[in-house]
C-alpha positions in Angstrom: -87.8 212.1 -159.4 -87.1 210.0 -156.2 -89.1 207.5 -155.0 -89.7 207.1 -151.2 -90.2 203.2 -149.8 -91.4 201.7 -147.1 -91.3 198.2 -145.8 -93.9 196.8 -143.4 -93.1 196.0 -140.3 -92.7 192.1 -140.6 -90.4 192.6 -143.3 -88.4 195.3 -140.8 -88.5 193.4 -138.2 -87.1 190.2 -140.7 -84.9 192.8 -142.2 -83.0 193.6 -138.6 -83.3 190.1 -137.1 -81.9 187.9 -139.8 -80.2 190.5 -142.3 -82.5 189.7 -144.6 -86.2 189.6 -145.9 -87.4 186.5 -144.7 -90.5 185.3 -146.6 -93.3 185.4 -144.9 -95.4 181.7 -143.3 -98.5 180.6 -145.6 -101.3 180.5 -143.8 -104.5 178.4 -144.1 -106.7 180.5 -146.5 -109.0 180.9 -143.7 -106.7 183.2 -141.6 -104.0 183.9 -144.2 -100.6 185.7 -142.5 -99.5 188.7 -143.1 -98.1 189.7 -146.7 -94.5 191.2 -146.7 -94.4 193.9 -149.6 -92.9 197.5 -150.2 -94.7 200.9 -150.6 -93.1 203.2 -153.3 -94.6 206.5 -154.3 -92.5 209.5 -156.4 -92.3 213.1 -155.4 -94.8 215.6 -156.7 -94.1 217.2 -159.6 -95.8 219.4 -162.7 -97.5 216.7 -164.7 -96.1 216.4 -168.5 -99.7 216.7 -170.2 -101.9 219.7 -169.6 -103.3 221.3 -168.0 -100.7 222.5 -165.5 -101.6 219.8 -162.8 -99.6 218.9 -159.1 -99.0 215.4 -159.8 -97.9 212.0 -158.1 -97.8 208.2 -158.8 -97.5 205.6 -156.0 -97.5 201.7 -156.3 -96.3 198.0 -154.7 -93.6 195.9 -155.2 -94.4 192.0 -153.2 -91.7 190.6 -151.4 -93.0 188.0 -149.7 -96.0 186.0 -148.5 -99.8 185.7 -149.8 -101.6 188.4 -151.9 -101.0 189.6 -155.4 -102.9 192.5 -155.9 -103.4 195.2 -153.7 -105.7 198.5 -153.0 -103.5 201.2 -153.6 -104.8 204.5 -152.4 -102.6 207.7 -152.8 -103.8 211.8 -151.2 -102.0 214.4 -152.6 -101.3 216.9 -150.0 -100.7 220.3 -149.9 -99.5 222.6 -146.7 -101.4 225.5 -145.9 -99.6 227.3 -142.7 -98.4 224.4 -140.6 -101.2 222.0 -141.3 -101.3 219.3 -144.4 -104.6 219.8 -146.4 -105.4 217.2 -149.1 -106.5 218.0 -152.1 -106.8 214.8 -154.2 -107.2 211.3 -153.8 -107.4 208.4 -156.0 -107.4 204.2 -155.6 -107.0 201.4 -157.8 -106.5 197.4 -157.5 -103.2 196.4 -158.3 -100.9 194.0 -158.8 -97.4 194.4 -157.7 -95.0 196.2 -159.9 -92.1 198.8 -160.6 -94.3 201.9 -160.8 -95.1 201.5 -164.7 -98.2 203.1 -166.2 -100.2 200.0 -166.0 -99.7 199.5 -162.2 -99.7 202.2 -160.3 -102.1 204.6 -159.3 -102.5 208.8 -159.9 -103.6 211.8 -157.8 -103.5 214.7 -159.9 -104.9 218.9 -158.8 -104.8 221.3 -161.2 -103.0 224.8 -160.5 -105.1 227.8 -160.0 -101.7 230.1 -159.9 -98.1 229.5 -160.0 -97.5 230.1 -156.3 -95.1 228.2 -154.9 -96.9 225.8 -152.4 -95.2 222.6 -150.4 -96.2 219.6 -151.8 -96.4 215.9 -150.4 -98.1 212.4 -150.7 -99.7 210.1 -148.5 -99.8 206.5 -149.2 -101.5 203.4 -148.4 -101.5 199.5 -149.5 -103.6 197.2 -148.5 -103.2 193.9 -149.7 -106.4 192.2 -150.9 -107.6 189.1 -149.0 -104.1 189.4 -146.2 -103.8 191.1 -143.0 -101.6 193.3 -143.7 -100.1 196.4 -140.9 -102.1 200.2 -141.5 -99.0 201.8 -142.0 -98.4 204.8 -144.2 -96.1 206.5 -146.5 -95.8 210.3 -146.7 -93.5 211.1 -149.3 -90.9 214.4 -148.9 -92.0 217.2 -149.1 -91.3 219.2 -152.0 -91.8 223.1 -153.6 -94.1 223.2 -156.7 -95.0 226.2 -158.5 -98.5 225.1 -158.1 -100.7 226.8 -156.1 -104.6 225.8 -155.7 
């Protein structure tokens, strides 16, 4: 499975200015800056434990900047003609890691039929406490034997 990032736009913008990810300015903990972090999410796929399910995982990796735990909300989506319907959605609070069981969060649907459908994810962080940007992250789109 491959994973699709994203990184906000401060740490873009750091990114093409100075080559690098710069880390981001503390602020007073009135008006704290923005946090500088990465969105990751995996493609949808058949989930390993029954019942046949359309399955995804998305989390946070911190790169920079204030906040340490995060809401992490994931919609699975699935196309139905041209438009993107979801069909699942799921948040949890957590704190930044590599996409390991403990911190990252699941949308699962399970599979009326064995169509084969196009599948994708939407994703959102929002960093608890920080100002963060309202990007999102829509994974690539796949074909799953999974139809609902």
């Amino acid at each position: 499975m491959r994973k699709r990032t994203l990184l906000t736009s401060a740490a873009l913008t750091a990114t093409l200015l100075a080559g690098s990810v710069a880390p981001a300015t503390a602020a007073p903990a009135a008006a704290k800056g923005p946090g500088v972090f990465v969105t990751n999410g995996d493609r949808v796929h058949i989930s390993s434990t029954p019942p046949r399910t359309a399955s995804a995982h998305a989390w946070w990796t911190h790169i920079s900047g204030p906040g340490s735990k995060a809401k992490v909300t994931i919609w699975l989506q699935m196309k139905s003609g041209k438009k993107w319907h979801s069909v699942a959605k799921n948040a949890r609070n957590l704190k930044s890691g590599n996409g390991g069981s403990a911190r990252r969060v699941v949308a699962r649907k399970k599979c009326t039929n064995l169509n084969k459908r196009q599948w994708r994810t939407k994703i959102d962080v929002d960093l608890i406490g920080v100002s963060d940007s309202p990007e999102k992250v829509y994974t690539k789109p796949v074909t799953v034997k999974c139809g609902v």
